[in-house]
N, C-alpha and C positions, 0 to 999 in steps of 0.2 A: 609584613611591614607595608606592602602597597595597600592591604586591605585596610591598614589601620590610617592611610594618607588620604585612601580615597571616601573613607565612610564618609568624614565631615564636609566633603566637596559636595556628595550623591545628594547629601541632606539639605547643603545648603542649597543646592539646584532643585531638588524637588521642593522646597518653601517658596521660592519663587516662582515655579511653574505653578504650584493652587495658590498663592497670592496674585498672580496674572489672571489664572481660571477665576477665581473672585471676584475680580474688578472689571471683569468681564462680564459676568454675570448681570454683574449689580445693575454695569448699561443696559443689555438685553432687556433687562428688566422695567424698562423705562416708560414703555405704552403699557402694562398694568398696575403700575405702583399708583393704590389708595393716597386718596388725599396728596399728591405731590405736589403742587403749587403751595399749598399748608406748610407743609413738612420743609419745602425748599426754602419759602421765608425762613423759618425758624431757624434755619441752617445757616442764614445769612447772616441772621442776626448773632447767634452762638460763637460763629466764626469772624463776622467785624465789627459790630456795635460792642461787643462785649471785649473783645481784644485791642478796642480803638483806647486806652488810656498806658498800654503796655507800649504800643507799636509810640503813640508821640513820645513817651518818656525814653525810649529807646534810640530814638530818631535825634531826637534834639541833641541827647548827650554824642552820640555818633558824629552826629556833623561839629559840636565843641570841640572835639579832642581831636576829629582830623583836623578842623581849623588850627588848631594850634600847634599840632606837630609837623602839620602841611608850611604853617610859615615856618617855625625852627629851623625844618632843611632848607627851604624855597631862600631865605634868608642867606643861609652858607653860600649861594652862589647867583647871591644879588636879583633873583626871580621871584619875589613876592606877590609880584602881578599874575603870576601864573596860578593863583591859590584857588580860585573860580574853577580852574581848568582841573587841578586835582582833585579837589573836595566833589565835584559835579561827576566825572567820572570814574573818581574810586566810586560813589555810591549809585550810579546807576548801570556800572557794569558787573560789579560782585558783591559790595558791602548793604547795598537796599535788596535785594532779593533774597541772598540770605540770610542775613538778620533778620529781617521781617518773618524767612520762613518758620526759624529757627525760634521765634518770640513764637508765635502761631500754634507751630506744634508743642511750645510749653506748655501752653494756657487750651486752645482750642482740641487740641488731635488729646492731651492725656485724658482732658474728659469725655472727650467721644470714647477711646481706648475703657476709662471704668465703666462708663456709660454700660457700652455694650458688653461687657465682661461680667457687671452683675445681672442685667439682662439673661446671657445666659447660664449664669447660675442659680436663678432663680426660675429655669425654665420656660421665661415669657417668650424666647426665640420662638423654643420648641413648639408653645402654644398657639405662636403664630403659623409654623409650618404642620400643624394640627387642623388647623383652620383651613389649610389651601391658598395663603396667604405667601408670597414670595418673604421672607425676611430678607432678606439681599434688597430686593426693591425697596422695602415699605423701611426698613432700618439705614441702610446703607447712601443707595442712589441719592437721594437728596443732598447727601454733603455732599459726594462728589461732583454735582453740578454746580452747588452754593461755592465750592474750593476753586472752578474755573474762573471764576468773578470774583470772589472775595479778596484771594490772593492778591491778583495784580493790581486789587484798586490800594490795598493794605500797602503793597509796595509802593507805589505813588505815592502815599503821602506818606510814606517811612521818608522817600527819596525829599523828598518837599519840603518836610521840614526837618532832614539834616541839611540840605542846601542851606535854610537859613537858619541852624547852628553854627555853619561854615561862617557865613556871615558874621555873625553877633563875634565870634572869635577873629575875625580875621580883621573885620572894619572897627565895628563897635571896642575891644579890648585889646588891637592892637594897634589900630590909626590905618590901617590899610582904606582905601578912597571904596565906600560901596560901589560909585561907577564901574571901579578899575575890578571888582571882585564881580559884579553882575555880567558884566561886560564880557570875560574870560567863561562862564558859565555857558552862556549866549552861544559862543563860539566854538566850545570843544563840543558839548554834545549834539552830535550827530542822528540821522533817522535810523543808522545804524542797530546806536547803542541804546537806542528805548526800543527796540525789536529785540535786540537779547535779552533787554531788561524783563520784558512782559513774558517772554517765552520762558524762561528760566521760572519766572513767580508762577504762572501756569501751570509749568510740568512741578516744579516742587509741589505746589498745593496739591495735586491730582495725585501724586506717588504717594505722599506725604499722609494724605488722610487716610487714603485706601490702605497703608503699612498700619497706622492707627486702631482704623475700622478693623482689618484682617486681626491683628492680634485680639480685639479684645474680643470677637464674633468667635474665634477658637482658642478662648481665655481656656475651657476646661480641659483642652490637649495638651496642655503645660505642665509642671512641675507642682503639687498642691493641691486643695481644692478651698471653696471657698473663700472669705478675702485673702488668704494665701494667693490664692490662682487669680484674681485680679490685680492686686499689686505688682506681679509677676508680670504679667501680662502688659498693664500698662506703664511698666519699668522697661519692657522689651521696645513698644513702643516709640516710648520717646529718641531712648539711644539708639534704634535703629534707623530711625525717621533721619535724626541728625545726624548719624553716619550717610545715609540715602543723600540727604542735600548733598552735602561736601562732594559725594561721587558725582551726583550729576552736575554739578557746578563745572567740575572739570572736564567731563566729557561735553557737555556743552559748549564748554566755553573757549576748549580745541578745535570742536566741529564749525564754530561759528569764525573763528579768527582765519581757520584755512579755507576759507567759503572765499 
């Protein structure tokens, strides 16, 4: 019985130890990766030009719907002036960093996840570590530099324009004075909380792609082969990625409050 409580622990700790050994690697790897200023555009682009029409439709509706549920209660006890002060940091202390993250790894981290999953099933990895070619460097490293930047700018204007979703709900379709809603904004967020905000999108992007890149880089360790083994692969992905945010959310966002 202990043996059958502790397999699934051993396993789960040893995925994490060669997922850390990998994203370790992939930095090491940093003064010989081919073509990486190339490689790291592309990564930027993959990861926010390409994700920028998800992250505003996402943003806009997020700040509507807090606006409106933010007055509902704020209403019940005559604080509708404080709407600024909610809307601003529900989303720069938990709702723009994860959501954003969470949009991100829908769209950016599953295609990196098939990306590298038919990569190697098609043996182009192999071919490359044929060659004397790091694939960790030359596949890998690139997003994860592109995810330190992309991340928190993706955040920011997730957080940007739900602010003025917040707005349009709160001023514009409800009669609240924008003054009195800009004004509350102004005032609640602190240099604090755009320091958790940026830390949070940082470390999600970094865990985040690296969980992405790992599964689909040892897509044929999996169950399958074939597009079997990469569906698979970047199915593990995604749901792990989003389980990964929510964790570090909280552990963050304990270590930062008892700071």
């Amino acid at each position: 019985m202990l043996a059958a409580l502790g397999r699934p622990f051993l396993r789960l700790l040893g995925g994490m130890g060669r997922m850390a050994c990998f994203t370790v690697r992939s930095f090491a790897a940093v003064p010989g990766t081919r073509r990486l200023p190339r490689r790291f555009l592309r990564a930027v682009f993959e990861q926010g030009t390409r994700c920028l029409p998800v992250i505003l439709i996402v943003g806009i509706f997020t700040g509507l719907v807090l606006g409106l549920q933010g007055h509902y209660v704020l209403n019940r006890f005559g604080s509708e002036s404080l709407l600024g002060a909610l809307v601003s940091l529900s989303l720069v202390r938990e709702l723009g960093p994860v959501l954003a993250a969470l949009m991100l790894v829908g769209q950016a981290g599953s295609a990196l996840a098939a990306e590298l999953g038919i990569q190697r099933n098609s043996e182009q990895i192999a071919a490359l570590e044929t060659m004397g070619v790091s694939s960790e460097g030359y596949l890998v490293t690139p997003r994860l530099l592109a995810a330190l930047i992309v991340f928190p700018m993706q955040t920011a204007l997730f957080v940007l324009i739900g602010l003025y979703g917040g707005y349009l709900s709160g001023s514009a379709m409800l009669g609240l004075e924008p003054g009195v809603y800009w004004s509350a904004v102004e005032k609640a967020v602190e240099a604090r909380d755009l320091t958790e905000c940026f830390t949070k999108a940082a470390t999600f992007g970094l865990m985040t792609i690296a969980m992405c890149a790992y599964q689909g880089f040892h897509a044929h360790l999996g169950a399958g082969t074939g597009a079997r083994a990469v569906s698979a692969a970047t199915t593990r992905a995604v749901v792990l990625s989003c389980v990964l945010v929510l964790a570090l959310d909280d552990v963050i966002t304990s270590f930062l409050l008892h700071r």
